[in-house]
N, C-alpha and C positions, 0 to 999 in steps of 0.2 A: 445552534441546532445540534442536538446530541440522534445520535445512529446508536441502536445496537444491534448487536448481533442477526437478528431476525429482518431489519430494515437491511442492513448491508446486503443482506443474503437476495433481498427482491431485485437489487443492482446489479450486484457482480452473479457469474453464476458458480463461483469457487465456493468447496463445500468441504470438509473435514475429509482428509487430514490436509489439505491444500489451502482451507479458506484462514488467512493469517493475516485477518486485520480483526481485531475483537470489537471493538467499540470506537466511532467518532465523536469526538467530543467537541470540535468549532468547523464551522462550515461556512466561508465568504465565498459567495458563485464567485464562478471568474477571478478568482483571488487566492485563498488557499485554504486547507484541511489541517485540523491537527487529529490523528486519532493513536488507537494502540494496540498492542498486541501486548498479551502477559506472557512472557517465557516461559515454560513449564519442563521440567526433568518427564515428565508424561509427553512433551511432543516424540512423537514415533524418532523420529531426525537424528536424537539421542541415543536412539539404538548404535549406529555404526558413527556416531560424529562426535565425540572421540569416548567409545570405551573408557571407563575412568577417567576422564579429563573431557566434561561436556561442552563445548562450544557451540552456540546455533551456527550455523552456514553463513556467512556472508552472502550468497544466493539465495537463501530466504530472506533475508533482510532486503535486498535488491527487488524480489517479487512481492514482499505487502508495502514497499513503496509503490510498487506498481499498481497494488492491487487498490492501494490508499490515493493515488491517484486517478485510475479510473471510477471511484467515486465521487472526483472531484472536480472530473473531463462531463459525467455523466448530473451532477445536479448544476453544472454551470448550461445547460444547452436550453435552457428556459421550462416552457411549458410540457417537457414531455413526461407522460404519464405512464406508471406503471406499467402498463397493457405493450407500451412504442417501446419503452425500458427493454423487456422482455423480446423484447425482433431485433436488438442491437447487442453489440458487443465490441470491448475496447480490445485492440493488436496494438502491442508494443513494438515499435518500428526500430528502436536502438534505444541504447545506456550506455552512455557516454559517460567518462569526469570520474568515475567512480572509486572510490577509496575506501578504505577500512581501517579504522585509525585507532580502537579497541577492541576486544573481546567481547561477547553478549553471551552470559550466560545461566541455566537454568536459574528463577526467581527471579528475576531482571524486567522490568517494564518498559520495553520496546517502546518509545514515544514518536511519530512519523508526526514530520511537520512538512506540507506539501505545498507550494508556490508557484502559480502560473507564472513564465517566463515569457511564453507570446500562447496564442490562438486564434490560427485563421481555418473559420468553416469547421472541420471536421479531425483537424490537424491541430495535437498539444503540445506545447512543449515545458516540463514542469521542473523545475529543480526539486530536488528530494535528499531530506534529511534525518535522519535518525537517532536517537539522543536515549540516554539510559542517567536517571537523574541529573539531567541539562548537563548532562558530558555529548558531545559529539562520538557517535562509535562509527558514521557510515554517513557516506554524500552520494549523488552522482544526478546528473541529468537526465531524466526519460524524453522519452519520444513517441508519443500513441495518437493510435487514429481510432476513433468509432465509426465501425461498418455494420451494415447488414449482418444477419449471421447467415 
């Protein structure tokens, strides 16, 4: 199942300059996501991170893991449809594990690859990885619950 931009957006409710997952490109419910974000020297981010020497955030990276994950908490839960979508929302409970093991910077294809580790009910727990030409730049464990809003 391929997502873009426009299907993500009916999921999550993060939206420019915050919504930083571009496109999903593999999607097993209950299993795992691969999707992307393109780096761009235009993300705002770039303004103060770093002056002449651009690096994304490592904390932006940490959040469209997240964000890449609550697309993944949100089409493993069955039948819910857009409409139920829409009266929910995924809280990150903790981010555990987390490391930074490269640089990500402007022109860079952000690849998140996301993997249910357990879920019970309402409660995820995902491993999350990030990859810039099947290099590893970034890991870490989430923790998210889908509530009410």
């Amino acid at each position: 199942m391929i997502m873009d931009v426009m299907e993500i957006q009916k999921i999550i409710p993060h939206r420019y300059p915050f919504l930083l997952l571009d496109r999903v490109t593999d999607i097993k419910e209950n299993e795992s996501l691969i999707g992307f974000k393109n780096v761009t020297i235009g993300d705002n981010v770039f303004q103060g991170h770093f002056p002449g020497h651009p690096i994304y955030p490592g904390v932006m990276i940490l959040e469209g893991m997240a964000q890449a994950g609550g697309i993944l908490a949100f089409k493993s839960m069955g039948d819910m449809t857009e409409e139920q979508a829409a009266t929910k929302v995924v809280y990150f409970m903790s981010i555990d594990k987390a490391k930074f093991r490269a640089p990500v910077k402007p022109g860079d294809r952000l690849e998140y690859r996301i993997s249910v580790i357990k879920n019970k009910g309402q409660i995820w727990v995902l491993d999350g990885k990030a990859y810039v030409d099947n290099v590893l730049v970034s890991e870490a464990e989430l923790k998210a619950m889908i509530v009410d809003k």
